[in-house]
C-alpha positions as CSV (number, residue, x, y, z in Angstrom):
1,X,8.3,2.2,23.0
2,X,8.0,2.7,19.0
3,X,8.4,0.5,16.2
4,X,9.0,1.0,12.7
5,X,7.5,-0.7,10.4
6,X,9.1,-2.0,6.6
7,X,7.7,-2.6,3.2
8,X,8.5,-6.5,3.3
9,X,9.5,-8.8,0.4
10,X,6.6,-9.4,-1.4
11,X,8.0,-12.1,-3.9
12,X,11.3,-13.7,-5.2
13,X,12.2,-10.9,-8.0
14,X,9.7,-7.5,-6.0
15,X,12.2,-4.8,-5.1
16,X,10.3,-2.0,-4.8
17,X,6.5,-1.1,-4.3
18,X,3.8,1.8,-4.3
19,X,1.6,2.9,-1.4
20,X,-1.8,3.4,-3.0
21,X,-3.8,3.7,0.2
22,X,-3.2,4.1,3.6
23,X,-5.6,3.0,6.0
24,X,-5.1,4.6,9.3
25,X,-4.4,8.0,10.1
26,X,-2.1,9.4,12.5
27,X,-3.0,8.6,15.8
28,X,-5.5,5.9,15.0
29,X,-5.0,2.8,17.1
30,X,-3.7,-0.4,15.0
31,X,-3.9,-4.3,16.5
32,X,-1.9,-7.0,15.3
33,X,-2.2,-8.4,11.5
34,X,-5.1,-5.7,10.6
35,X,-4.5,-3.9,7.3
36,X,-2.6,-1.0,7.7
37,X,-1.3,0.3,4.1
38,X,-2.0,-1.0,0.2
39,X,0.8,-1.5,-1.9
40,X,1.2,-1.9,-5.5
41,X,4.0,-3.9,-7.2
42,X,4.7,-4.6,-10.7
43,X,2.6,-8.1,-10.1
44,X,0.4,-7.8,-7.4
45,X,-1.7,-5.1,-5.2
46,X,-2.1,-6.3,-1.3
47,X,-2.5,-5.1,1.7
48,X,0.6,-5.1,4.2
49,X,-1.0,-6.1,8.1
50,X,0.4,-4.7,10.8
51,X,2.8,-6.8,12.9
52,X,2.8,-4.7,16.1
53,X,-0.4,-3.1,17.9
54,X,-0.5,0.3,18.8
55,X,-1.1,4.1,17.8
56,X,0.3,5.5,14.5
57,X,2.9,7.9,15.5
58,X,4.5,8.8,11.7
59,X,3.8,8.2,8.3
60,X,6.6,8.5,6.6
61,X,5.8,7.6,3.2
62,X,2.7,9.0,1.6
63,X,0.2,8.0,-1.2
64,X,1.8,7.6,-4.7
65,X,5.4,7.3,-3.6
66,X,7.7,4.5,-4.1
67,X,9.8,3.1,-2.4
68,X,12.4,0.3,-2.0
69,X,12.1,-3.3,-0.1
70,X,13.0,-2.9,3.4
71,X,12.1,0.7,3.7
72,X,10.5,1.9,6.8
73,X,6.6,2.9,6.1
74,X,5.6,3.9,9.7
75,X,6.2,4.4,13.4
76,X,3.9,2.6,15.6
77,X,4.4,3.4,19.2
78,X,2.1,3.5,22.5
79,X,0.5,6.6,21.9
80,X,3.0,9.0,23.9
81,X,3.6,10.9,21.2
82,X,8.0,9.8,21.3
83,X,8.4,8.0,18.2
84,X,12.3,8.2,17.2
85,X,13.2,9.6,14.4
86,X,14.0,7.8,11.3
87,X,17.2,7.5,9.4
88,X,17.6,9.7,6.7
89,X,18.5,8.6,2.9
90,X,16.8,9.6,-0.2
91,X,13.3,7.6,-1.2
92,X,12.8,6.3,-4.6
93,X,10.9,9.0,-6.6
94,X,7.2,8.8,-6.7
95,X,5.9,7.1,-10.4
96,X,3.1,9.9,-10.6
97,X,2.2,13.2,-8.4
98,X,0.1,12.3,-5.8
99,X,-3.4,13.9,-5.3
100,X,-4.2,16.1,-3.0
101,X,-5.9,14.2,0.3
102,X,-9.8,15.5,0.9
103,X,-9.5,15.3,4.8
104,X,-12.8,15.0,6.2
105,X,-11.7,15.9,9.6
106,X,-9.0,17.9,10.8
107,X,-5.9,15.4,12.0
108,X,-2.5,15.8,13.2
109,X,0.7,16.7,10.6
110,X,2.2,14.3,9.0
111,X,5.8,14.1,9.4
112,X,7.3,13.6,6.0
113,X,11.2,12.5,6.2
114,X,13.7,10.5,3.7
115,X,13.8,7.0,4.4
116,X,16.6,4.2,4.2
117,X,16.7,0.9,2.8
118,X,16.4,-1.5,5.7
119,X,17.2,-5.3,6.1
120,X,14.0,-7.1,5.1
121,X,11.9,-7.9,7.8
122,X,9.5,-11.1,7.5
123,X,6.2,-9.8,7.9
124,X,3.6,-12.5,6.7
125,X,1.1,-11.4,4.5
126,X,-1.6,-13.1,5.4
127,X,-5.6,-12.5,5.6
128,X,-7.3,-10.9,8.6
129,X,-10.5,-9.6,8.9
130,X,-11.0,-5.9,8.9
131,X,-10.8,-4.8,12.1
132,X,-12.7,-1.5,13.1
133,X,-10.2,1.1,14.7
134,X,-11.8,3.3,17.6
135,X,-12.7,6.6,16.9
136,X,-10.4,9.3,17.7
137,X,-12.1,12.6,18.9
138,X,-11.5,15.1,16.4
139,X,-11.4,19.0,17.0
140,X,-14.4,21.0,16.9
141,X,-14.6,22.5,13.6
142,X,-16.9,25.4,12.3
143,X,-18.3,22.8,9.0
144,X,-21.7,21.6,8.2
145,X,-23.0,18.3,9.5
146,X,-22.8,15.5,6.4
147,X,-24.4,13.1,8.5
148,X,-25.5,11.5,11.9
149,X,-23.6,8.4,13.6
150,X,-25.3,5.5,12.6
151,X,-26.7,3.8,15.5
152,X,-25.4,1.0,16.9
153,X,-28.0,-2.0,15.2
154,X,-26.9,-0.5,11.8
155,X,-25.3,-2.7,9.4
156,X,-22.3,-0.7,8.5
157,X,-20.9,1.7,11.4
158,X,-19.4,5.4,10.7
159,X,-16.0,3.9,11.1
160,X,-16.5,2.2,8.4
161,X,-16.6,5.2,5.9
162,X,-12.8,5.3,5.5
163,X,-13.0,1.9,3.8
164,X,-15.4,3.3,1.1
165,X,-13.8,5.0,-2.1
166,X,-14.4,8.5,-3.0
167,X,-15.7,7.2,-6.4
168,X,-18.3,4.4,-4.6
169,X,-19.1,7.2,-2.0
170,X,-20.2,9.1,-5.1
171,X,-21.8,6.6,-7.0
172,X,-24.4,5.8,-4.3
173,X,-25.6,9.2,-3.4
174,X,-25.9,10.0,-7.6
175,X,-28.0,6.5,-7.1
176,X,-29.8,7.5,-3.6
177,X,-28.2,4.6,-1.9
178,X,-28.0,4.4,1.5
179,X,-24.1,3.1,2.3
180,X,-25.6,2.0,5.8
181,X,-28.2,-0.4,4.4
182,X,-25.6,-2.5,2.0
183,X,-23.4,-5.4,2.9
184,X,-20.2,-5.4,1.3
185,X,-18.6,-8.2,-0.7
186,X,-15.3,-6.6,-0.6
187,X,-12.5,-8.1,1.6
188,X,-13.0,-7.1,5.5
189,X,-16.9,-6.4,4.2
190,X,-15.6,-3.8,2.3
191,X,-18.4,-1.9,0.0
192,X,-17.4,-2.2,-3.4
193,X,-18.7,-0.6,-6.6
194,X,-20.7,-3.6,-8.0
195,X,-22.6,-3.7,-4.3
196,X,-23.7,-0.5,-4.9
197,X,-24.9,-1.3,-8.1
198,X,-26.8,-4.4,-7.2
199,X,-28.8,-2.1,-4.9
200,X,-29.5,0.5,-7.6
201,X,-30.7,-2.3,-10.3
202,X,-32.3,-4.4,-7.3
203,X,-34.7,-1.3,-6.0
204,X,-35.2,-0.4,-9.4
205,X,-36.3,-4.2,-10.7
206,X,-38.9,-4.2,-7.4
207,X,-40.7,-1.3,-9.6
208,X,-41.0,-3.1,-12.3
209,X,-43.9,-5.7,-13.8
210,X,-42.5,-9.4,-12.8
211,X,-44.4,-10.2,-16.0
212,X,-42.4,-8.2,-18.2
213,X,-39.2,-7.2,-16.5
214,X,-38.6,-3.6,-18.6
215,X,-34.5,-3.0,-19.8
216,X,-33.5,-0.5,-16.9
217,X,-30.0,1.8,-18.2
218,X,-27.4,1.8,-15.9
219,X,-26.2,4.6,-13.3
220,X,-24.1,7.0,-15.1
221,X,-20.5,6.6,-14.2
222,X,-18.9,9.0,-12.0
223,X,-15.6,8.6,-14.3
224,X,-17.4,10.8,-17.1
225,X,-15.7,13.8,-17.4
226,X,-12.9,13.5,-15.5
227,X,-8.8,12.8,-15.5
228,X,-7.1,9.9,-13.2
229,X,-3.5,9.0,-12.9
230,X,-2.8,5.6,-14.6
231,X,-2.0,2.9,-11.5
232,X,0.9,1.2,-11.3
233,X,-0.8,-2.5,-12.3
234,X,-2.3,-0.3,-15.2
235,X,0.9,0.8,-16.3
236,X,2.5,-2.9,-16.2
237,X,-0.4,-4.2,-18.2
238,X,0.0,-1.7,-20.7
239,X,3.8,-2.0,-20.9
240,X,3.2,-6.1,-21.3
241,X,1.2,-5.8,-24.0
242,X,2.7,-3.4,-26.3
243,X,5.6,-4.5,-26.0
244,X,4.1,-8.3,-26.8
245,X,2.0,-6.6,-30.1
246,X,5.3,-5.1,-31.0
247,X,7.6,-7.6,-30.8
248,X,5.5,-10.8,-31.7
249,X,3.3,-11.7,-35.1
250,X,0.4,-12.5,-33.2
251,X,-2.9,-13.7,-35.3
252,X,-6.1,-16.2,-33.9
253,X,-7.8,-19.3,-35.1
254,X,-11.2,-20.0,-33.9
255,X,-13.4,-23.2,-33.8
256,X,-16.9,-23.8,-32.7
257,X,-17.1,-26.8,-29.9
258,X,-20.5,-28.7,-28.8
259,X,-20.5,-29.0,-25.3
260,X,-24.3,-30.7,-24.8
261,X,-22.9,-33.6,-23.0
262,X,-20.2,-31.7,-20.4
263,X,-23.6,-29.5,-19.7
264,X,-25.5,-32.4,-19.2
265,X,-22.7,-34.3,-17.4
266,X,-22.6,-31.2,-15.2
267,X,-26.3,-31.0,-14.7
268,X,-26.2,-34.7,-13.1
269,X,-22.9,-34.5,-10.7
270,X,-24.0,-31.2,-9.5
271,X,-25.4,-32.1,-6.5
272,X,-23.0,-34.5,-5.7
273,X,-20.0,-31.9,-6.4
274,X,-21.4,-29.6,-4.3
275,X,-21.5,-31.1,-1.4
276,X,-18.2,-32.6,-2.0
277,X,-16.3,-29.2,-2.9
278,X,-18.5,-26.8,-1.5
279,X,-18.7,-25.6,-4.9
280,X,-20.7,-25.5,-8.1
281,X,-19.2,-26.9,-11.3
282,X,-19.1,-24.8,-14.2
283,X,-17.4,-25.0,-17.7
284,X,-13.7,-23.9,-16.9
285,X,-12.7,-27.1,-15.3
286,X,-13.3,-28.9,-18.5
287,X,-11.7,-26.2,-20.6
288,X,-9.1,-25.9,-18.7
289,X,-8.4,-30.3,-18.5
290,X,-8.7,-30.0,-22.1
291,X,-6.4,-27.7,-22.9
292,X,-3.6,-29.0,-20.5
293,X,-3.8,-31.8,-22.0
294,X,-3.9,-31.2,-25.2
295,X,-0.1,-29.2,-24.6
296,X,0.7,-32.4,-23.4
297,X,0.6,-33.6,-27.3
298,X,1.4,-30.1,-29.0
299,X,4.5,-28.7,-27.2
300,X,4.7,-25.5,-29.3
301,X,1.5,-24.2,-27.6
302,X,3.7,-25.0,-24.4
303,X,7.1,-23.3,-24.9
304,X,9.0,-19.8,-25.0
305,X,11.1,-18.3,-27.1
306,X,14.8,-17.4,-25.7
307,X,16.8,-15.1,-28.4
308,X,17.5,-18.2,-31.1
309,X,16.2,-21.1,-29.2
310,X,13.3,-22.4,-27.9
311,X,12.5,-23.8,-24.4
312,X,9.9,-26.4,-24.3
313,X,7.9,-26.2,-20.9
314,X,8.2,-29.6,-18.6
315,X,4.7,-29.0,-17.1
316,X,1.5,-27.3,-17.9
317,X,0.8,-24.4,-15.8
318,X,-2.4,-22.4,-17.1
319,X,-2.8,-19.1,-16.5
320,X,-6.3,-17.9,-16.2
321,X,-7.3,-14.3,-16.6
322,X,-9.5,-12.6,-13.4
323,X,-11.3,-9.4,-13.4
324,X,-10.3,-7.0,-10.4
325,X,-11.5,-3.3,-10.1
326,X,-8.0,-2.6,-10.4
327,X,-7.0,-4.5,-13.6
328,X,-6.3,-8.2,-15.0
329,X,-4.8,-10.1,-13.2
330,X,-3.7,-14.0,-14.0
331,X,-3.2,-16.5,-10.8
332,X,-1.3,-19.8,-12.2
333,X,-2.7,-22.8,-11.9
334,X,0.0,-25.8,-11.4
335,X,0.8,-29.2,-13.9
336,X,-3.0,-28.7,-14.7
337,X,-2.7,-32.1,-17.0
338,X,-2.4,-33.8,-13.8
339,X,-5.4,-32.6,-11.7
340,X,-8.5,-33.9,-11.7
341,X,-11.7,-31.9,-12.5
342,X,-12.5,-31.0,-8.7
343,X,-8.8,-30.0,-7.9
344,X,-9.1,-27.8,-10.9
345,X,-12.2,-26.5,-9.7
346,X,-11.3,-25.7,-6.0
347,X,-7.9,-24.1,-7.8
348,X,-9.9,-21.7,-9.9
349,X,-12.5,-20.3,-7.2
350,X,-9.9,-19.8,-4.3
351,X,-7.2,-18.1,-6.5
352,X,-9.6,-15.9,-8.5
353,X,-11.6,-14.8,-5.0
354,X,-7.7,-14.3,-3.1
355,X,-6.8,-12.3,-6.1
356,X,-9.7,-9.8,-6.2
357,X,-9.2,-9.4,-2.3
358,X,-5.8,-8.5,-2.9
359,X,-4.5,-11.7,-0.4
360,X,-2.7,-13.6,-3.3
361,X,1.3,-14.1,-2.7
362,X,2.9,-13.0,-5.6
363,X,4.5,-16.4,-6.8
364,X,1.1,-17.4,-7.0
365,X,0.9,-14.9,-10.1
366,X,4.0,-16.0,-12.1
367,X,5.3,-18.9,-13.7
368,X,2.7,-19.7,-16.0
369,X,3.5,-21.2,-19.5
370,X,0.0,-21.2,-21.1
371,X,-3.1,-18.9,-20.6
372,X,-6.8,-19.1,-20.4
373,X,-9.0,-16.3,-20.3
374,X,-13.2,-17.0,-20.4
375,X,-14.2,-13.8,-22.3
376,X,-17.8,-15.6,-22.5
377,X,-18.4,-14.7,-19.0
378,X,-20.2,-11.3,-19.9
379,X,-22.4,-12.3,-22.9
380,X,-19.0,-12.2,-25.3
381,X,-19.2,-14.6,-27.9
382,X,-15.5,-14.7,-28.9
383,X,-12.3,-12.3,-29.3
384,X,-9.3,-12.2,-30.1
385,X,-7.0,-12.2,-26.6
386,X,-3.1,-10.9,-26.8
387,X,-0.5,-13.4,-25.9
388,X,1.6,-11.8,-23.3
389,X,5.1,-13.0,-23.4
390,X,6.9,-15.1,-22.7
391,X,3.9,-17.5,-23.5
392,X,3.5,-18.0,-27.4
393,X,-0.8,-19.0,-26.8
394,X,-3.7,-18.0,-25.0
395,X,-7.2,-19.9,-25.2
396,X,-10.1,-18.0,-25.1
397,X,-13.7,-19.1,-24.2
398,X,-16.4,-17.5,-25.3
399,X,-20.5,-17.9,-24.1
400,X,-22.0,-21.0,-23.9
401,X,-25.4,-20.6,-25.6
402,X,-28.4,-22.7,-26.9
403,X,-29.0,-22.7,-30.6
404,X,-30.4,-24.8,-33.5
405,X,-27.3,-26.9,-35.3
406,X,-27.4,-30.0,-38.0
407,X,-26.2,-32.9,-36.4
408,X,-25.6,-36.2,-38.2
409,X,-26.9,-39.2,-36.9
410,X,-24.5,-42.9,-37.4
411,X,-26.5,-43.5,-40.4
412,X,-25.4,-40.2,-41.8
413,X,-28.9,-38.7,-41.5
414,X,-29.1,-34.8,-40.7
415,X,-31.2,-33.3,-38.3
416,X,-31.7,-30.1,-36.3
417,X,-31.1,-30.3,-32.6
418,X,-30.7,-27.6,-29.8
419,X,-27.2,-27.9,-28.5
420,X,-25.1,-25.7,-25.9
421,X,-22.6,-24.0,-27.8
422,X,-19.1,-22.5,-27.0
423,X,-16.7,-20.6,-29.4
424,X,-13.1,-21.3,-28.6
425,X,-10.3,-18.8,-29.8
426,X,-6.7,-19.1,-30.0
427,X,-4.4,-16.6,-30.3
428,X,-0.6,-17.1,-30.8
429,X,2.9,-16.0,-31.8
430,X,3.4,-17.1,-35.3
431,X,7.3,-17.0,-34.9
432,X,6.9,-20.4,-33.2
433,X,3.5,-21.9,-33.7
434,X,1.9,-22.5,-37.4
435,X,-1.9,-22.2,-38.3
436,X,-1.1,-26.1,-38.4
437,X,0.1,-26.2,-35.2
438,X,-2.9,-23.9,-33.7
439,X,-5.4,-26.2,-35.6
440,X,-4.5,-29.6,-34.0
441,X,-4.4,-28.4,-30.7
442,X,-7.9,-26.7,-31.3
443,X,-8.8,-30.7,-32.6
444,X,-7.9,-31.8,-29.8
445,X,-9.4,-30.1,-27.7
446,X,-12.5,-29.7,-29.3
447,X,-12.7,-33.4,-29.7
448,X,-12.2,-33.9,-25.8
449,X,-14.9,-31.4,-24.6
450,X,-17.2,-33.3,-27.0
451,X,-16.6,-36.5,-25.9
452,X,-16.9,-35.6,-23.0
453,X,-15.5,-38.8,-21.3
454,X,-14.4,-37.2,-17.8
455,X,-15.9,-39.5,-15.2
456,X,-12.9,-40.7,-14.2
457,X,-11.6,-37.6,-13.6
458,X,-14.2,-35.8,-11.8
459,X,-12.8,-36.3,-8.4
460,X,-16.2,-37.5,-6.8
């Protein structure tokens, strides 16, 4: 008995999608809700689980090719070999020329054949830990050896190969990194890149005098020299934001906040938070309070622009930029202004670690009227971010440092103090928002953050 498995719906306005990866071959065994394919739409990359166990018996759509909702991805069956065959209509043409496959073993055909759009199934996307699938034999080929099945005790078994990239594959043998010896931080224990190059600078900072630590350059990236088809959530991006440069006068205002007391307020919850949320508290909470807030007062920040009118948002739901391997992506945080600190928080970790796993749900990624991007969290001190539309602002937050400042005391004496500060840039559509406009709501918000009067809404 075979089934056939369909490309679900994978939000409200997602018709069509790309398969970027599959992972299982042809006659590789499948159980219920493990990963079975990647899939790229124009707002999210996820992994589709499988909804039936047993053997792949057809793939019917390959890497690179796209294909509408409801269309039927692959035949699972019991391993007989009698998988029906599936209807024929014409696929949706593939956005860019696939690659060749590297097979590392010999496997059976793949059957290529036209799908048909299908009625939706419901198949919940929902996370599931990386199950490994059993080996199949492979034919005896005449090829050298690469390298000897791990033993048993090892930390990451040969099965697990297929779940490392070509490009992190060649990144740790240009390091001398054994794959084996490194625990993965990618979803399922995945290896990623940046696990690979944690071992490189960790075995390289062992060398070195803990006295002095000396600057060690980086592994050369195995990118140089080479040409790569733009991905689909590359593409969007790129779409999104020349079209929001062309059609937008865009410019950036930028003030310089104290925040010693939010880092000393933080410095004496800590504990406490921890153990409450099992998480630490950084800045963005604050920033993010601040800001909702602050749109509470200055609807302009807060609106759209529709042809000759302009929509002024009911609620304040910030945006906040995340870093993937495969490109920004911005998870939507709900009527912020009316979450306290530890909600925010607890929002903000589990959204940005479900979106570099690929397991966030693609309303999760929309509806956002306001954005927040912390471009201080590699060294940056400010810059000036691109509002993408339909928002008219985005906040950016730059590194919180230590440095010498005049302060005045009540009596009006100067002095010079160490203080923790933060640079805080906003850009915005200057069809709708003034500098006026983009300097109160910067008051505002720099005048919360330095008060710094959020016990109340700390959620402790």
């Amino acid at each position: 008995m075979s089934e056939s498995v369909v490309l679900p719906a994978l939000g409200e306005s997602v018709t069509e999608g790309t398969v970027t990866r599959w992972l299982k071959k042809v006659g590789e065994t499948v159980a219920v809700d493990e990963p079975l394919v990647e899939v790229s739409t124009d707002k999210v990359d996820t992994e589709i689980p499988s909804p039936v166990a047993g053997v792949i018996e057809q793939i019917l759509v390959q890497e690179d090719e796209t294909v509408q909702v409801g269309a039927v991805l692959v035949i699972i069956g019991d391993g007989s070999g009698s998988a029906p065959a599936a209807p024929a209509a014409p696929a949706a043409e593939p956005m860019v020329e696939a690659p060749a496959p590297v097979a590392e073993a010999p496997a059976a055909p793949v059957a290529v054949a036209p799908v048909v759009a299908a009625p939706v199934v419901a198949a919940p996307i929902v996370s599931a830990p990386i199950v490994a699938a059993p080996v199949v034999s492979a034919p005896v080929v005449s090829a050298p050896v690469v390298a000897a099945a791990a033993p048993s005790s090892a930390p990451a078994s040969v099965s697990d190969a297929g779940y490392v990239t070509p490009l992190v594959r060649k990144l740790a043998q240009e390091s001398g990194v054994d794959l084996t010896q490194i625990s993965g931080t990618g979803v399922g224990g995945r290896i990623r890149k940046d696990d690979v190059l944690n071992a490189t600078s960790g075995s390289a900072s062992a060398a070195v005098s803990q006295s002095k630590p000396a600057f060690v350059p980086g592994a050369a990236s195995p990118l140089r020299g080479t040409t790569e088809p733009m991905s689909r959530l590359r593409k969007v991006l790129a779409e999104r934001a020349v079209a929001s440069m062309v059609s937008t006068a865009q410019l950036t205002t930028v003030v310089e906040v104290d925040v010693t007391k939010i880092a000393q307020l933080r410095q004496k919850v800590q504990s406490a938070f921890v153990a409450k949320s099992g998480g630490k508290l950084n800045f963005m909470p604050f920033f993010a309070l601040a800001a909702a807030e602050a749109l509470r007062v200055h609807p302009k920040l807060n609106a759209t622009i529709d042809g000759e009118n302009i929509v002024y948002h009911g609620s304040e739901n910030i945006s906040f930029a995340v870093d993937t391997e495969k490109g920004l992506l911005t998870p939507v945080i709900r009527d912020a202004a009316s979450l306290n600190i530890m909600e925010i928080a607890q929002q903000i970790a589990d959204k940005a670690a479900r979106t570099r796993s690929n397991q966030l749900k693609p309303d999760e990624l929309g509806g956002g009227t306001f954005t927040l991007t912390n471009t201080g969290s590699r060294g940056a001190l400010f810059d000036t971010p691109v509002v993408f539309l339909p928002q008219v602002a985005i906040l950016g937050t730059g590194v919180v440092t230590k440095r010498p400042v005049v302060v005045t005391d009540s009596e009006g004496q100067d002095a010079i103090s160490i203080r923790s500060m933060v640079y805080l840039a906003l850009s915005y559509d200057h069809r709708l928002v003034d500098g006026a406009d983009a300097s109160r709501f910067l008051v505002d918000v720099k005048s919360r953050l330095e008060d710094a009067n959020f016990d109340a809404v700390l959620g402790l």
